[in-house]
C-alpha positions, 0 to 999 in steps of 0.5 A: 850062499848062507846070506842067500839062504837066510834071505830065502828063509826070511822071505818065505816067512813074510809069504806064509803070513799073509798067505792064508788072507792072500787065498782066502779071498779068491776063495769066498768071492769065487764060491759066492759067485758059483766060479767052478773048480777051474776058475776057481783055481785060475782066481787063486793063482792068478792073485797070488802072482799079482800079490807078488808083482804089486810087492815088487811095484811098492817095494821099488822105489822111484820118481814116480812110484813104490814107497820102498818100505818093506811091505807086501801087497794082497787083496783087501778085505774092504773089497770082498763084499762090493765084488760079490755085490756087483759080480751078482748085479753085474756080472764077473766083467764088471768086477774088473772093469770097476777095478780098472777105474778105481786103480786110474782114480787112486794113480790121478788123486795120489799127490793129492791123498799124499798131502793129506799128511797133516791129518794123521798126527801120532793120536790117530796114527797110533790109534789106526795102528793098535786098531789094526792089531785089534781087529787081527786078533780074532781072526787069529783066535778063530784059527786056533780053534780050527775049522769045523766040528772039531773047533776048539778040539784038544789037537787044534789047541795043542798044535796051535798052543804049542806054535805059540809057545815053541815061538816065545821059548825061540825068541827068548833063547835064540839069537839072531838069525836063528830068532828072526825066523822063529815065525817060521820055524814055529810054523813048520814045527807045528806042521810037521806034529800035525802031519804026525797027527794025521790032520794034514792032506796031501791031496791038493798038491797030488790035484794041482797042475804043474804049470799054469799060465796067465790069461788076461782078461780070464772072464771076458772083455770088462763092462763099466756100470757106473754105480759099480765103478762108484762102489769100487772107488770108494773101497780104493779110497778106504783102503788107501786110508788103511794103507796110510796108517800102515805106511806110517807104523812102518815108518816108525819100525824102520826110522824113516820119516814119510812125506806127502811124496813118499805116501803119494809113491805108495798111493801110486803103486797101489793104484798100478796094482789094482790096474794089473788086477783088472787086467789079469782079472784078480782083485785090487791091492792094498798094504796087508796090516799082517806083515808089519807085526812079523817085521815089528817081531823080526826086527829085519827090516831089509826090503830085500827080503821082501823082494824075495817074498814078491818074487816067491809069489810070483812063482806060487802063482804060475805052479800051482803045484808049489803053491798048495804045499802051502795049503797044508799048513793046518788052520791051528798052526797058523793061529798059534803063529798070528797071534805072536804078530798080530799082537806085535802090531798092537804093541807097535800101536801103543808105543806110538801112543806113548809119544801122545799128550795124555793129559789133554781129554781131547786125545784120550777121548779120540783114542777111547772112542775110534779104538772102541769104534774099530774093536765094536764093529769087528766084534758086531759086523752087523751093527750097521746092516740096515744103512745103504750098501755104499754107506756099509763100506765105511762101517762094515770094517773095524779096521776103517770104522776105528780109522775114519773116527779118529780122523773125524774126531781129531780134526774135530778137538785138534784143528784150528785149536793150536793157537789158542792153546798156545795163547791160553798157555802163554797168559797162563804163564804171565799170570804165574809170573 
């Protein structure tokens, strides 16, 4: 029984920390195209039920899909703005029937993109993975300062501060169990101070439904406008790259050593996701960057807590009234918790620099410039406004930007220069000798 209770605990914190970038997905896409509270509701719901069942897809390993790392599945960010663009052009149906065919395409080119290995050595890998960290950062900082006027008011520090500080004196003192969930505990602390503080509202779960059941095809039958499917491929094929350096630091945690079939595994899953999304009308899916700092943190590196956190999504998704207990934890609470894990994945990302030869200009050149690259789009989204929609996909996103340099660059100084590295090495040595 205590197994099963430490399990549950371990599951629910992986929930809470990609819950808040789980909701708020549906949250922007369904208020830029003016869904009412009704649809609304049904969006939310019905992507974190998804969430939990593409966890489950990618978590059960098989011939033909599920990477079988402890990873869990949400929307992509990369995603957000193509959805609002073509559910404004389009239509909400051609939201889904975009989604519909990217998920086939990312099924169909999976052993493919997993071949792709070779193109990822420990410069980018590593680089991708600190990017990741990086770019997660603000997003933390911002919600320790809470939301609205009182941004950056002396409750919202106090509570996100004291997070933060009640999770370092757990992971120094406490051992265990007790310092695996130390995410978690800090997390209910903080909410419990903060329902002490009159900051926490009670109404969305006295407002939610108890039961709620999935409706497929919600919003009507899918239409299938090709520049739409075009915009969606290429989100499916950027995040896929994302998913890859995830995939590969995740490895890294665990000491497993991916192959091409692992990845295209991985790649699979994903691509049965967003079919499922389509079909229920939720969103496409990707490896969430979030979870690797709680597992880097954790050190628990079993894929049966992940289990329990998709089976705990999919139960947040069909009772609404479960699922808003959630909403309560206050935006600070959260910051403070973030800040512990994403900070963790830059860590997980420079130790993968490490193993890197920093005496070659090249590698450093490829580190400075895609870091710089991630951190500057993140820090100045706007920087490419004026390029075309497509193009802004690729650029729009520090995460992907940051990725796509390193790439580019790698294959730029790296490809093709082994052997004649290695000759120049070996006459250098003739001539010492």
């Amino acid at each position: 029984m205590r197994k099963q209770a430490k399990l549950f605990s371990l599951g629910l914190q992986h929930v809470l920390a990609m819950y808040a970038g789980a909701v708020i997905v549906p949250l922007i896409v369904g208020k830029a195209l003016n869904l009412t509270q009704t649809q609304l509701a049904y969006l939310v719901s019905i992507d974190l039920l998804t969430c939990g069942v593409a966890t489950l897809l990618q978590v059960w390993k098989n011939k033909v899909f599920g990477i079988g790392l402890p990873v869990v599945l949400g929307c992509t960010f990369t995603a957000v703005g193509p959805m609002i663009a073509i559910g404004q052009e389009y239509g909400m149906s051609a939201i889904y029937g975009s989604i519909l065919v990217s998920g086939l395409i990312v099924f169909l080119i999976a052993s493919f993109f997993g071949k792709l290995l070779r193109f990822f050595p420990p410069v980018v890998t590593g680089s991708v993975v600190t990017i990741i960290g990086l770019t997660l950062i603000p997003v933390a900082i911002k919600d320790m300062g809470g939301s609205g006027d009182d941004f950056g008011s002396l409750p919202n520090l106090l509570l996100s501060f004291g997070v933060l500080l009640l999770i370092l004196i757990l992971n120094r003192y406490l051992t265990g169990f007790f310092q695996a969930i130390s995410i978690l505990l800090g997390i209910i602390a903080g909410t419990v101070a903060a329902t002490f503080m009159g900051r926490v509202d009670f109404a969305p779960v006295s407002d939610a439904a108890l039961v709620h059941m999935v409706q497929p095809l919600y919003f009507g039958t899918p239409t299938f406008p090709i520049s739409a499917i075009l915009t969606m491929t290429l989100v499916a094929i950027v995040s896929m790259i994302e998913s890859t350096g995830v995939f590969l630091a995740l490895g890294k945690i665990v000491d497993k050593e991916l192959t091409p079939a692992d990845l295209a595994r991985g790649y699979r899953s994903e691509g049965i996701a967003s079919l499922l999304g389509g079909f229920f009308n939720a969103f496409p899916y990707t490896t969430y960057s979030q979870n690797v700092g709680l597992v880097q943190l954790t050190k628990v590196k079993s894929s049966k807590v992940i289990v329990i956190a998709g089976f705990l999504l999919v139960v947040l998704g069909l009772v609404p009234k479960i699922a808003a207990l959630t909403t309560l934890i206050p935006t600070p609470v959260l910051g403070g918790a973030s800040i512990a894990m994403f900070g963790m994945v830059v860590s997980s990302g420079i130790k993968m620099l490490g193993g890197v030869d920093m005496n070659r200009q090249e590698n450093l050149l490829i580190i400075a410039c895609s870091v710089g690259m991630g951190l500057g789009v993140t820090v100045a989204p706007d920087l490419f406004n004026h390029l075309p929609t497509t193009v802004q996909i690729l650029t729009s996103n520090g995460i992907v930007a940051g990725s796509i340099t390193a790439i580019a660059l790698n294959m730029l100084f790296n490809f093709g220069r082994s052997k004649a590295a290695a000759t120049d090495a070996s006459a250098a040595g003739s001539q010492a000798a």
